[in-house]
Structure formats: C-alpha cells, structure tokens
N, C-alpha and C positions, 0 to 999 in steps of 0.2 A: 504494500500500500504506500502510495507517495505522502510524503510530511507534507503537512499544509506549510505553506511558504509564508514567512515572515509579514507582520502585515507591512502595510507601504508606509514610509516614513511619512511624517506629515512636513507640508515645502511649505513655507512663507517667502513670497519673492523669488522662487528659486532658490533658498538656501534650504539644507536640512537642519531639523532642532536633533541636533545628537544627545541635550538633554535639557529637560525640564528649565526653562528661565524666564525670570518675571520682567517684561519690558521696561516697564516704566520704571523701574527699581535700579536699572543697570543704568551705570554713571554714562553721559554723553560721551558718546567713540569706544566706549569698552562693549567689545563681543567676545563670546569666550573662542580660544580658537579651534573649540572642538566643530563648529560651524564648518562646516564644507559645502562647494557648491556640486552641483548635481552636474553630468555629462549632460542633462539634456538642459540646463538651465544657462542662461545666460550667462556669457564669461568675464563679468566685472568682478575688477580686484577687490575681497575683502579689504575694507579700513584696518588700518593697524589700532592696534590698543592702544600704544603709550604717543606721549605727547611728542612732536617734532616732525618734522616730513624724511627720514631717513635718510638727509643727506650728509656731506660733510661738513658742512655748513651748519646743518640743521638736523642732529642726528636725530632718531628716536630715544626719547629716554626711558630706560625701564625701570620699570613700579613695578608694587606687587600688585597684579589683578583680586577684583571682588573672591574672597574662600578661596584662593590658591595653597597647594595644600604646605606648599614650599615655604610658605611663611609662617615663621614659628608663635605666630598667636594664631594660627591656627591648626597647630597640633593639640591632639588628644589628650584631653586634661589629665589621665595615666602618667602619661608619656613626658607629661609637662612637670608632675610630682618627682616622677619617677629621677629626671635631670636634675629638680630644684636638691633633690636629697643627694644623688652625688655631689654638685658641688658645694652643699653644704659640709658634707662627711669630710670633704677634699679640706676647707680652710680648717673644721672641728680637728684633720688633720694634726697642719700647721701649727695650731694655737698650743695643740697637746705636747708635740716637740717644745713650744717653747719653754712650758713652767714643768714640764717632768725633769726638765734639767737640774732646778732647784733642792730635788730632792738625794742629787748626789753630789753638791756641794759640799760636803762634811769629807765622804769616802773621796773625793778627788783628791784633796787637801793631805789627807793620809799618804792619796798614793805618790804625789810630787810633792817631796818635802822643803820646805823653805816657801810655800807657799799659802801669801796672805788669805785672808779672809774677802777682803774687796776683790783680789784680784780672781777668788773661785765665783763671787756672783757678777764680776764682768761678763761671764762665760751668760747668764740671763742676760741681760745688760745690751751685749754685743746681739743677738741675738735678736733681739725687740730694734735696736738701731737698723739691723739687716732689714725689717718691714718696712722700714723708713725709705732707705734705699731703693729697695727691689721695683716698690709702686712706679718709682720716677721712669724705671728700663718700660716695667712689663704694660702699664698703663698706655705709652704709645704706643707702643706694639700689637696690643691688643683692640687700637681703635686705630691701625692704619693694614694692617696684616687680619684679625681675626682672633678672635677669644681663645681659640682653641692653637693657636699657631703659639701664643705665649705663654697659656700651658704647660704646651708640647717643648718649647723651649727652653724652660725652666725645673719644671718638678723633675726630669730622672738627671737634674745636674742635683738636686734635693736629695734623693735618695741616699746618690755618692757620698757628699761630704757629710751625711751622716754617718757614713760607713765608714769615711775617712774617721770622725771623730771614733767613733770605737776603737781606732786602733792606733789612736794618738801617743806618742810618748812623751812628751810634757805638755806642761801646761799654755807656753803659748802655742800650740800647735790645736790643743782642743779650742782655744778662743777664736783663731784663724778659721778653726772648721764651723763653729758656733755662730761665726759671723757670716761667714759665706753659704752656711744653712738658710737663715733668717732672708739673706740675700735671694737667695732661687728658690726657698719655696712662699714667696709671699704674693707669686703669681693670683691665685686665687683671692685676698686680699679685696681685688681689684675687677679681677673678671667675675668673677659668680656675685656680686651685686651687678653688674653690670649684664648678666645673663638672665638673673631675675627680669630687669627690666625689659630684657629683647625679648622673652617668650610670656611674660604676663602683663593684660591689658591693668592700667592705675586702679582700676576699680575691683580687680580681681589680686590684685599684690599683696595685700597684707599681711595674708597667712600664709604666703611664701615667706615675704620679708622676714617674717619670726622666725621663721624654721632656719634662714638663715643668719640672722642673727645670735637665734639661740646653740648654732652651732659653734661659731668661731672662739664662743667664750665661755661655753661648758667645755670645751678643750682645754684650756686652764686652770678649771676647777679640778678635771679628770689625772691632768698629768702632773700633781704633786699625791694625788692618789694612789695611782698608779705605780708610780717611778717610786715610793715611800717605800714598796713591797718588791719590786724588783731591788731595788739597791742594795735590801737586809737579806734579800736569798741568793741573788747572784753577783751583787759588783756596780758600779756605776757604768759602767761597760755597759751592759746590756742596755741600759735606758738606750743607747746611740741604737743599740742593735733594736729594740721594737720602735724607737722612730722610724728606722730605715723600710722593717720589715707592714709598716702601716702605711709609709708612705707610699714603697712598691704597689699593693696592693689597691691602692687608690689611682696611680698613675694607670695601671692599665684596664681599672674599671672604667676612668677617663676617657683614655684612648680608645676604647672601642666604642662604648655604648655615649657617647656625650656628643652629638655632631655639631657644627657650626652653629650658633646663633644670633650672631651680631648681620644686624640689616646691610649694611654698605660692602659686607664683606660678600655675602649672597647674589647680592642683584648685582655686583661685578661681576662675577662667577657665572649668573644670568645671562646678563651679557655678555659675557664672553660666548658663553654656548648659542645666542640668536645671531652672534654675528660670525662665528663657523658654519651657522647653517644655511646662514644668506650668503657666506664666499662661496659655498659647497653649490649651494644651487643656481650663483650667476644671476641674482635680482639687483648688485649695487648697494642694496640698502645699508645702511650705519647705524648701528647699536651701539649706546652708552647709558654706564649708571646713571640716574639720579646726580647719585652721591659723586661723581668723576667730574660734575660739569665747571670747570676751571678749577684742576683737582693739579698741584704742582709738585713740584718733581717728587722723588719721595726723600732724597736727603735732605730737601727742605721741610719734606711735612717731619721727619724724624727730629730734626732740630727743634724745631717748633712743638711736636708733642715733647723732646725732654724738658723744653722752660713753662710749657702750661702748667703743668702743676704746681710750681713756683709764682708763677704771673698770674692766676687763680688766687695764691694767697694772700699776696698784696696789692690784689686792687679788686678782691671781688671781697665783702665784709661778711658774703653770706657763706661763704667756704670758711674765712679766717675766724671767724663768731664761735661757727660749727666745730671747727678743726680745735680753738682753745678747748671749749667745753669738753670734747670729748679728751684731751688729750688727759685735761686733768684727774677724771673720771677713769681710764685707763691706766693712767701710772698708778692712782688709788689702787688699784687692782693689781698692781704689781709690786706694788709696795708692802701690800700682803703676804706675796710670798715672802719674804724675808721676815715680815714682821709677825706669822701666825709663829714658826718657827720659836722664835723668843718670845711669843706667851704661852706657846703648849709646851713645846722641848725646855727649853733653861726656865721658862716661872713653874710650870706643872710638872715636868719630868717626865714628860710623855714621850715614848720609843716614835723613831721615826716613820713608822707605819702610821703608827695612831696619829700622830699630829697631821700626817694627809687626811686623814678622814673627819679632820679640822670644817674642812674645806666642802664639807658636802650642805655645809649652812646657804654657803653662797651658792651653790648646785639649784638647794631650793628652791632660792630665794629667784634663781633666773626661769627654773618651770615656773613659777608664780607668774615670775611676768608674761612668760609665754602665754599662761590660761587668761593675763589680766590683756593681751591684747587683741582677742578681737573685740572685746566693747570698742576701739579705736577704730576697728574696721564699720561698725554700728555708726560710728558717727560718721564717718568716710562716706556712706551708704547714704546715709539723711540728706549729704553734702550733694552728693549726687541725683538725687532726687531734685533736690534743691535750685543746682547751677545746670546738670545735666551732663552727660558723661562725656570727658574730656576735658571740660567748662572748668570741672573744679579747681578751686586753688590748691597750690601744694599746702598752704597751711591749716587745710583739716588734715594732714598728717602730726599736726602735732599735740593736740589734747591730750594724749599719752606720755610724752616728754613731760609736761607738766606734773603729770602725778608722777613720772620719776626723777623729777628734780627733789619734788618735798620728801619722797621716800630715802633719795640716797643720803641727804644730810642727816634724815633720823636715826640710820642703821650706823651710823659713822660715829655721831654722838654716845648710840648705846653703846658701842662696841670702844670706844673709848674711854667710859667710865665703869664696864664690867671684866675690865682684864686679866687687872691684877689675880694672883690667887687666891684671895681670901674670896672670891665671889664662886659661886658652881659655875662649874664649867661649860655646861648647857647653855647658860644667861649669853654667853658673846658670840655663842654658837648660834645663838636664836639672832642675834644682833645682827648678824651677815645676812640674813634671807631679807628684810628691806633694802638691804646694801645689793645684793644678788638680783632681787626685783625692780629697783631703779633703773640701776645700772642696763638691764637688759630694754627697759621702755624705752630710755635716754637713745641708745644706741639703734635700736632699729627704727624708730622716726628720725633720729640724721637720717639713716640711709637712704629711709624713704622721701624725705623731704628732697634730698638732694638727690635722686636719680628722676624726682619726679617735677625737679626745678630747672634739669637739666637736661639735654636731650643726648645726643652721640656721643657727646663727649664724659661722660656720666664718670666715665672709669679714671677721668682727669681728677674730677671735682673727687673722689673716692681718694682718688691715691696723693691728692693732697691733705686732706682730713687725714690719711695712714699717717705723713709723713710728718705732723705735728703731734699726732698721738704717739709715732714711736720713739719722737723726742725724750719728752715724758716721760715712757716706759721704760727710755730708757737712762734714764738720771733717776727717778726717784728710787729704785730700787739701791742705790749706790750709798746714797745718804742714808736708809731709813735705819742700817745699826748707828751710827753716830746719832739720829734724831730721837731713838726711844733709847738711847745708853743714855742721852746730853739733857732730855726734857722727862724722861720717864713715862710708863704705859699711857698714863691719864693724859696728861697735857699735849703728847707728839700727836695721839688719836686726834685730839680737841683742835689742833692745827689744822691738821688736814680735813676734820670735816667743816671748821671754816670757809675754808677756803674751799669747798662744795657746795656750802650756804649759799658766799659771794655770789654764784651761778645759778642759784635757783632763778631770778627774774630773770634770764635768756629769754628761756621757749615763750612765754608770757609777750618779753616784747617780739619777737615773732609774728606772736599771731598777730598782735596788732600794727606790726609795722614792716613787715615781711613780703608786700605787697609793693609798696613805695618803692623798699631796697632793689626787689627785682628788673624793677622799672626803669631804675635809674641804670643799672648794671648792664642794661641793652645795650644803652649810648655809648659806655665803655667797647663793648664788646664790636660795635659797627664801627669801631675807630674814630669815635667824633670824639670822645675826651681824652682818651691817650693812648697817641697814635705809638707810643716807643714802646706800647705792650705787644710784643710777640707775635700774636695772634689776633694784633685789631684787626688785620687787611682781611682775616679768615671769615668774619661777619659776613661779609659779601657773599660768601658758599650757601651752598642749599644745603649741604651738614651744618645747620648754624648752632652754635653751643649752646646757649643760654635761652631757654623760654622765656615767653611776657611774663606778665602778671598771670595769666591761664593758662598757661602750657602752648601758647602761639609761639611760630616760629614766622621768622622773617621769607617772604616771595612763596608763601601758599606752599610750605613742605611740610609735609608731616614728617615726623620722627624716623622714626624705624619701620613704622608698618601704613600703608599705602590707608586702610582703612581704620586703623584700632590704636595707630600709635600714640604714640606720647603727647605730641601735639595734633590729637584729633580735630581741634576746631580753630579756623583758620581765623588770620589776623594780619594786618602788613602794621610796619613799623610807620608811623607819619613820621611829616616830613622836620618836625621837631625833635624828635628821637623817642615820644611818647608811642602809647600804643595805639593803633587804632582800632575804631569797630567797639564792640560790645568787651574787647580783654580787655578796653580802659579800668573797667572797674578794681 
C-alpha cells in the first residue's frame, strides 16, 4: 500500500512557512532563515536579517535573531544552573586554596627554620595580592578573546604552581609559588560574574548571583577547615597537594562541559561562519559583528583593557565607592584568619582542627544570607512590574546591601566584646553568623549592581573592585598579630568594626543618589570630560561600557543579547551628554 504523501506545505507569497511564526511579532527585516523559496515560486532574493546592505562599505551586521538557540539566554534553564554551578565551584575553588593555606602556617614555620611569623602569613598575604593582579591580565582577555579563552589560559598554569608549592624547599620559594597561585587562578574572579550576566536575563539573576556569590566565600570558611585536619594527619604539604588535586578537577569539568558565553565573542565566530559561506557560495556579500564595527587593532584594544581597570577606578566613583567598601569588608574576613587562631588556639587552647571548625559560625552566617536573598529578588520583581523589564534601575539591587551593612557592624561589635576567654565559646561563634550574613548580602548586590550598571565591559568594572579588595586582603592580614598583641581582643575587634560602621551609609546613599552618578559617568565615558582616560574614544563603539541611568546604551545597542540583554530598552545619549527618552528619569 503506498504512504499517503506528506501534506502540501502551506506558501505565503511563494515562500514556504518551515515553521510556525507570528507576523506581526517578528521585528521589521527579521525572517527566520528556515524560509525557502519554492522551484515553482518566484525567484526574489530573500531580505537578509541583520542590519546593513552587505557591502564593504556597508556590511551586514550580525545580531542574535528572535529565540536563536545560539544565544545563551536562550538556553535551557538546566543547562543555565547546570554552568552557573560550575563556575561557581571553579572561584569556591580559588577562595578554598587561598585560606587552607593559613592552616599550615605553624607546620611550615617548623619545617624552614629561622623563619618569622609574618613572613609564614605572607604566604596568605601574597596570595590575596595575586587576585589583585591576575583581574588586570585575565579581565581583558576575557572581554577581547572570550571567557573561556582566559580560563583556558590560566587555571592548568593554577594547578602547576600548586604543585610546585608542594614541593617547595624553602620558604621563599612557597611565597613565589603562593603568589603566582593567586596570580592564574583568579581567572574566574572575573569571568563567572561576568558569565552570570551573559547567560541570565536582570530579572532572572538573583539566585544565580547568590549561588555565586555564596560560593567564592564559603571557600574561605571551608579551607581553614579543611587544611586544620589535613595538616594534623598528613603535613602542610598536602594542603598544596588537595588544592592542586580540586583545582584539576574543576579545570577539566570546565573545559569540557562550560562553552563560550560572552556575546561579542559568539557573533564574531557568527560571522565568521556567514561570511565562509557567502565566499563559498560566490554572492559578494560582507559579514560583520555588531560588536567589530570600528573594532581596533587588538594591541590597542589589549592596552587599553590592561588601564580600564585602573581608569574605572579613578574616575568612575561608582567602581571606587564599591571597590573601598568591599575591600574593607574583605580584609575583615581575612583578618580572621589570623585572628580566630589567637582566640581559639593561644586564648582557649584549642588543637588546630578544632579552631577551623571556629569558622563554621561564618559558614552560617553566609547560608543565612543566601536564604535572606531572595526577599531582594521580591523587590527586584515589584521593581519590575513597576518600571518594566529592562527599564529597571540597577539600584533595586540594592535593599539587601542595606541590611548587610547594619548586620556586618553588629556581628563585628559582638564578636569583639565576647573573645576573651572568660566568655563561652559558642557566644563569638554565634557572633560571626551576622558577620557571615552581611558580608554575603554586601557582596552579591556589588556584583549585581555592577554587572547590571555595566554592560560588556562588566568583567573591567569586577576586576577593578578584585583589585582594591585584594589590596586589603592583603595588608590587613599582616598587621592583625601586632593589632590584637598592641590593643588586645576587645579594642583591635572594636576598630575594625568601626570602621565597618563608617560604611554603613554607602548603599543608602546609593539608592538615592546612584542615578545622578551614572548619568554623569556617561559624559566621562563618551570622552567629553576626560578625554586623557584611556578609553574615552571607546564610547563611540557599539560595545559601549557604561549604561544610562536604565540600562541604555549609546546608538540603539543592546548589550549582549539582541532581544533580552542588558540594555533591553533603548535610549540615545542627547546632545548635552544627558540621557534621552524616558532613561532621563
């Protein structure tokens, strides 16, 4: 019996619908190019989708077409988990290596004799400096090459000089390895916020942003835990040896399962593949990114991303604001390491296992904040409703910094007047989980404030905030035996959560003035107020760095994503350097 034959396509104009599409919904000149015409249908050229006449002159430029599956906000929210959690495990990583080191600062000291006290917690020290560093390499790298290209560049040089350090024979040769650790694995740092923002739309980031947040710094809490009980069973050696052997394991979960995510990196790649196929088939036509159009040389772009992060600092106030806050917040937390040590080991007498399990106060204290952030996503949501998606300002990201401002100063105060040892030992233990809880809201509204104030350039704005926090972390660890020997337990606490206080009014003025500054920041960035920064002439690109006051970008480009990006809703810069259109507000 013969199959009944397929039925007949249905033809509009002679074209055939090869699948389901809603006309009126489909952007002006976008057809999808599953559209073909029929042999018996008249032989006019399909219109091309992207914008330009495909010459030399006038190339076509490529976008991501409407639900293209190629673009990573529109992969499968699995798939989307599944990336956010390696790259968070990848910095949970890093962070782990940095403070499991602290826990064999005693047995190093044994094993290279004549060697100071200061000079075994340099080996922290250098370490946190290396974060500092590494941002400045892998930051442009990662926004001129590809996320995954400075990754791939960095972490199996990570591995190594972990492995080096394991088999260090003095002391400065573990510092050297310590440093140049901190150095290449602080890749992700920089790209996995910066990957959050390529693969989740503003309104959907939140509870990524946590997951990423609350990974890079429960690696901290982990690795004085950790390394406590490796150190009393096998040797300070070993800590080198399960950094190496976590970090392996991360790099080639990386490498295989993590693909490209950054938008300019893609639609080159795009373009490359539409304009082999227009050589191939002899039509003439010209393909180019987006993001390529007056795109210069790249030892110029390389130059210029190594001084953005620098040139970000000093004249953008919303990086350098950010960047203090957190820094201080940060070395807080490194300053712990040395200082749990002298209230559990030399005030209590606690073996060095136990005094890591010191640290599981602050462990809490950062799941807390993780439970306490999506109420932030709730307001985000209202925000949304409100202004309307894209519309929003970034500063509904930051209600949540607020309550971690007033949380980190309380946990700072208790934990500064319950030290000593006449108090139980539970009482300062309980005192870190505000300080753990803060500390994690604080930090993931930067990130989001700033990936969502920022557009391509995101992993600049990031690895400038690393590069003042790793200041920080790494000084105050250096000081803090002279600070609690010279002032004792009560008072050095009492300093430092002062000076956490001092920072509580930030987020506050923020919210309310956080608008203004972005506004103004434009002008900067288009080169009208200072033309000697670096990157004013870069304003003129369609990668332009800096959002309006809404998430607008300069000449009708959206962000990363053709439909969902970052800057979803469109805006030009008037001719005063204000915003125009409806992002005035």
């Amino acid at each position: 019996m013969t199959r009944p034959s397929s039925p007949t396509p249905t033809l509009v104009g002679g074209i055939q619908i090869g699948r389901q599409i809603t006309l009126d919904r489909t952007p002006a000149g976008l057809i999808s190019s599953s559209l073909a015409p029929q042999p018996n249908a008249p032989s006019s050229p399909l219109p091309n989708p992207y914008a330009g006449k495909g010459t030399a002159e006038s190339p076509f430029l490529v976008d991501w077409l409407p639900e293209e599956p190629a673009n990573p906000y529109n992969w499968k929210s699995s798939y989307k988990w599944f990336v956010t959690a390696v790259v968070a495990i990848s910095t949970l990583c890093i962070a782990f290596s940095s403070s499991s080191y602290s826990s064999a600062v005693q047995d190093i000291l044994r094993t290279f004799p004549g060697t100071n006290l200061e000079e075994g917690i340099a080996g922290l020290s250098l370490y946190v400096l290396g974060f500092g560093v590494g941002p400045l390499l892998w930051a442009p790298v990662s926004e001129i090459w590809g996320r995954n290209v400075a990754f791939a560049a960095s972490f199996p040089l990570f591995v190594i000089w972990n492995m080096a350090g394991a088999l260090a024979g003095n002391i400065q040769s573990v510092l050297v390895f310590r440093f140049l650790a901190g150095t290449f694995g602080s890749a992700p740092l920089v790209t996995a916020g910066g990957q959050i923002g390529d693969i989740w739309a503003p309104h959907e980031r939140a509870l990524a942003a946590s997951l990423f947040a609350l990974a890079p710094f429960l690696g901290p809490v982990l690795g004085p835990i950790v390394g406590g009980f490796v150190v009393e069973g096998k040797g300070w050696r070993w800590v080198f040896w399960v950094n190496m052997m976590f970090a392996g394991v991360m790099l080639i979960l990386t490498l295989i399962f993590v693909p490209e995510t950054y938008a300019p990196t893609l639609l080159r790649r795009k373009a490359l593949k539409l304009q082999s196929e227009a050589d191939a088939s002899g039509t003439g036509e010209v393909f180019m990114s987006k993001y390529d159009v007056g795109r210069k040389p790249k030892a110029e772009i390389v130059k210029v991303g190594l001084a953005r992060p620098f040139a970000m600092l000093y004249s953008e106030l919303i990086v350098f604001a950010l960047g203090l806050y957190a820094a201080i917040v940060y070395g807080t937390l490194y300053l712990f390491f040395t200082a749990f040590p002298i209230v559990f080991q030399q005030g209590r007498g606690w073996s060095l296992s136990h005094s890591g399990l010191a640290f599981l106060g602050i462990g809490v204290g950062l799941l807390l904040g993780n439970l306490l952030n999506p109420l932030g996503q709730i307001y985000y949501n209202n925000a949304v409703k409100k202004h309307g998606a894209g519309n929003v300002p970034p500063e509904a990201r930051l209600p949540m910094m607020c309550l971690g401002s007033i949380l980190l100063p309380i946990g700072l105060f208790w934990f500064a007047w319950t030290s000593q040892p006449s108090v139980h030992w539970i009482v300062p233990i309980l005192a870190s989980v505000p300080f753990g809880a803060g500390f994690l809201l604080i930090f993931t509204s930067i990130n989001l404030y700033l990936i969502d104030s920022y557009s391509v350039f995101a992993a600049s704005a990031l690895a400038s905030n690393a590069v003042m926090r790793s200041v920080f972390g790494t000084v105050f660890p250096l000081f803090s035996t002279h600070l609690y020997r010279n002032l004792g337990l009560n008072w050095a606490g009492t300093l430092i959560a002062f000076l956490s206080l001092a920072c509580t009014p930030m987020p506050f003025l923020f919210m309310r003035y956080g608008s203004y500054l972005r506004r103004n920041s434009n002008r900067h960035i288009n080169g009208v107020s200072i033309p000697s920064r670096p990157f004013a002439r870069e304003g003129d690109r369609t990668s332009h760095m800096l959002v309006h006051a809404h998430g607008h970008r300069v000449k009708d480009e959206d962000e990363s994503s053709g439909q969902a990006g970052l800057c979803a809703v469109r805006g030009r810069i008037s001719s005063d350097g204000g915003v125009g259109g409806d992002a005035a507000g």
